[in-house]
N, C-alpha and C positions, 0 to 999 in steps of 0.2 A: 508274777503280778498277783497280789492278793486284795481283799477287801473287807471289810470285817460286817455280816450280813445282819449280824443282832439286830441292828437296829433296823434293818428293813421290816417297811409296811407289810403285814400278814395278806395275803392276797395277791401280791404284784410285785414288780424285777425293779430290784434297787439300782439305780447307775449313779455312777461317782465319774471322777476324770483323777488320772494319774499323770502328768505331765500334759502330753496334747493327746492322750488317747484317753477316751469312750470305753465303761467299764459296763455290763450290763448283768448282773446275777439274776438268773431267773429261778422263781420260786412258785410252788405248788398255790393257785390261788386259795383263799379262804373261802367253806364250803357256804358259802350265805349266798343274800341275791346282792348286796352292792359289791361283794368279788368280782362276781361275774357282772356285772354290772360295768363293772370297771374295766371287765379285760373285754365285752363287749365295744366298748369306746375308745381303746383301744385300737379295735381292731377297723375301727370306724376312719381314726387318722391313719391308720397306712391303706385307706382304699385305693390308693394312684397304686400302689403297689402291686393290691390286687387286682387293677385293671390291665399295669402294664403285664403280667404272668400270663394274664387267663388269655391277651393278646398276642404273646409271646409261642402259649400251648396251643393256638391253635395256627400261626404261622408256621411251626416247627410240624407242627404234622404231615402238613400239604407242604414244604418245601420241598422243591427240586422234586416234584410230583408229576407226570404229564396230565395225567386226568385233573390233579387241582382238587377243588370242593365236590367234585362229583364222586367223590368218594364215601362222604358223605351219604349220599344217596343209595352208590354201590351195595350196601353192605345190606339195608334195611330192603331192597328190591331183588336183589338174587337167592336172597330168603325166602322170600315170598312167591319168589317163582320156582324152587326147588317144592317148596309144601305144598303150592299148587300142582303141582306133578305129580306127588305122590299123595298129595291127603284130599284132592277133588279128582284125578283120573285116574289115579292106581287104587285108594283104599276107601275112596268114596264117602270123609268124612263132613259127618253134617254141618252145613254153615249159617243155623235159622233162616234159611230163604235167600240169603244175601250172596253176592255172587265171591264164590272163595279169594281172587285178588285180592278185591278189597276189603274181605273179612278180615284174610293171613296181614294184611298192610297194615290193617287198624288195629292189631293186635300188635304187630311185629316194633311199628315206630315209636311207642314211648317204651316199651323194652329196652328197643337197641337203646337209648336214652340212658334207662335205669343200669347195663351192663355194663356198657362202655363207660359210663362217670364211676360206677363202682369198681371196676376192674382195673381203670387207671388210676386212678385215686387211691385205690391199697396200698400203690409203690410208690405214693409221692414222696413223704419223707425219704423213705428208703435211696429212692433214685436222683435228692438233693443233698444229699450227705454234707457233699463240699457245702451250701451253703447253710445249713442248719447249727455244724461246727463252727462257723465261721463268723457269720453276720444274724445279730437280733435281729428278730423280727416275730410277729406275732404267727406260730407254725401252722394255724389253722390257716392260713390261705394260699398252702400249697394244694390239703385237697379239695376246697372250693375252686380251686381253680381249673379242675380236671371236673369238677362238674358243670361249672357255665360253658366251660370246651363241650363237652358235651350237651350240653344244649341247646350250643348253636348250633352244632350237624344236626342236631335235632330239628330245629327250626328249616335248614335245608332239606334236610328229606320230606318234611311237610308238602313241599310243594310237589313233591311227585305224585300226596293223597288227595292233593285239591286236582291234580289232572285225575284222578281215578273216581273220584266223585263226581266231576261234570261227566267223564264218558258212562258210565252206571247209574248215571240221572239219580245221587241219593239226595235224598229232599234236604233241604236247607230250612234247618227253623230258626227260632231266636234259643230253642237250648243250644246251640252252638255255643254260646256264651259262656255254658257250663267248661270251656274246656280248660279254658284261662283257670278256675278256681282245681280243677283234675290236673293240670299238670303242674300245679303248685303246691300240692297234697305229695306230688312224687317226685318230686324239687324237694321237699322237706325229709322227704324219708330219704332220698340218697343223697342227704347232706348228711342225715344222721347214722347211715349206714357206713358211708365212706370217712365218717369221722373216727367212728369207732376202730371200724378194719384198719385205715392206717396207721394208728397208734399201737393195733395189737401188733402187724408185722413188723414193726422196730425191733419186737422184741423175740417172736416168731416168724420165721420168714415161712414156715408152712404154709403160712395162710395165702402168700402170694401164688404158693405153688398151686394147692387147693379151688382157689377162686374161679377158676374156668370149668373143673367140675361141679362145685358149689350153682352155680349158675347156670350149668345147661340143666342139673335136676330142679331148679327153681323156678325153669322156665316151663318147664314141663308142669310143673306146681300150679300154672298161671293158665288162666283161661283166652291162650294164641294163640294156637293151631287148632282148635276147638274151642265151639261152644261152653257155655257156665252152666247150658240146660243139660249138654250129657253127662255130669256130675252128679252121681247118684244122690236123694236130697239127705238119707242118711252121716252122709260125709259131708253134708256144708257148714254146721257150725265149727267142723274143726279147718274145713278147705278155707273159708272166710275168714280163720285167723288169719292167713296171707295178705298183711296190706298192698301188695299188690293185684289183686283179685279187685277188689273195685275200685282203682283205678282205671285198669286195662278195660274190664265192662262197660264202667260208666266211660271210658272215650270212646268205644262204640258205638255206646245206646244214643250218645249227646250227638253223633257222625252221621250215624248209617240208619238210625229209625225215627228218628228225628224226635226222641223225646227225653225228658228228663232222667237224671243218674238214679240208679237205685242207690236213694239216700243212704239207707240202712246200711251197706256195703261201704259207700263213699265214706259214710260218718264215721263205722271203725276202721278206714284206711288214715283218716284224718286225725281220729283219737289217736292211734298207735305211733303215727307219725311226729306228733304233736309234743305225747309226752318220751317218744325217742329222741329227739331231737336234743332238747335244753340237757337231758343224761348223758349222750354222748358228749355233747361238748365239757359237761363238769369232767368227766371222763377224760378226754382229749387234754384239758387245761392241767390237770393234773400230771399225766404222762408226760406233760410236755417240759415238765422242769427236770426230766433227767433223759431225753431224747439223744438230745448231744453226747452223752456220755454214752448209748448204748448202738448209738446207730454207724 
């Protein structure tokens, strides 16, 4: 079956019909903003699509599970109780006053968040092969899909930090408020992160292998089992390029001290994010007209 693509629009996937079959040539969009403009809107009408996947990934996780959604939870609390053991009774590491639990927890739960979307999302493509060859579809909404999965275990493990906040009486103010816009900074950045990586592992599968070590030295990068203040201040303009660093901060500060994000931090976690984002996706949109053929 052939189709002659000359005349397809510069930016976007020609379809034709050859008898009663749907022809669909996908092509590299044009690098401007009504491209993507275009491949945004897109992506706009297959959202049942992406509702039914992201519904799909997280029934597939906990299926035929005994524990179910407390899985969820499992993984961001038996962290927190292993570094409790070792970094408040064995090595004695500082937690600004705050009692290590709920320090390691407020540190530990938008992580697992940021790992868990990143770490599954690398293999998205990879691990849809059958249906990337197969059926169009707009490919960015297999790893958004593995990031709302991930942020709703998110949203459940939450509730384990709302029991750990009434029993440690940590004060409740109105920056609470601030969290909504903090985990929306890192919603953007592991949209842009996971855009990237799964486009590069189509073509290197390295990077899937890599990813687990990638991430435990990036956690360590991150201010979770420790304070931001035992970082020497010589090393903060380059520590601080980590947009994760104020993220993780600022949902402490906005949690457990009950005051506003340190802007300065939040802002270039929010710049870096900001202008990652729209570049992975030109990225992602490109790659994605010869996906098929390489994965």
């Amino acid at each position: 079956m052939s189709i002659d693509v000359s005349s397809a629009p510069v930016g976007g996937a020609l379809s034709g019909r050859k008898g009663d079959r749907r022809v669909t040539v996908i092509r590299a969009p044009a690098f401007s903003f009504a491209g993507m403009l275009q491949q945004l809107t897109k992506l706009v009408e297959y959202r049942d699509l992406l509702y039914t996947l992201t519904v799909h990934r997280i029934k597939v996780r906990y299926k035929q599970s005994v524990l179910g959604l407390s899985w969820a939870i499992l993984q961001p609390l038996s962290l927190m109780l292993i570094y409790t053991l070792i970094f408040s009774v064995v090595a004695r590491m500082p937690s600004d006053d705050i009692p290590y639990p709920l320090f390691a927890y407020t540190g530990l739960l938008p992580w697992t968040y940021f790992s868990t979307a990143l770490s599954t999302a690398t293999n998205g493509l990879v691990s849809h092969s059958h249906l990337v060859t197969k059926v169009y579809f707009p490919r960015e909404i297999l790893p958004v899909t593995y990031v709302l999965a991930a942020l709703f275990d998110f949203l459940i493990a939450s509730l384990v930090l709302a029991g750990l906040m009434i029993y440690y009486r940590a004060p409740i103010t109105l920056n609470f408020l601030y969290v909504v816009p903090i985990i929306l900074v890192l919603t953007i950045f592991a949209l842009a992160m996971s855009l990237f990586m799964s486009a590069v592992q189509v073509r290197f599968r390295d990077v899937g292998v890599a990813m687990p070590l990638l991430l435990q030295v990036w956690m360590f990068a991150t201010p979770i089992i420790y304070p931001l203040s035992a970082v020497p201040e010589r090393l903060r303009p380059i520590y601080d390029l980590n947009p994760t660093v104020g993220v993780i901060e600022g949902f402490r500060n906005v949690l457990l001290q009950g005051t506003p994000p340190n802007f300065r931090a939040l802002g270039a976690s929010a710049l870096v994010s900001l202008i990652l984002l729209p570049l992975m996706y030109i990225y992602f949109k490109h790659v994605e007209a010869t996906v098929a053929d390489v994965v």
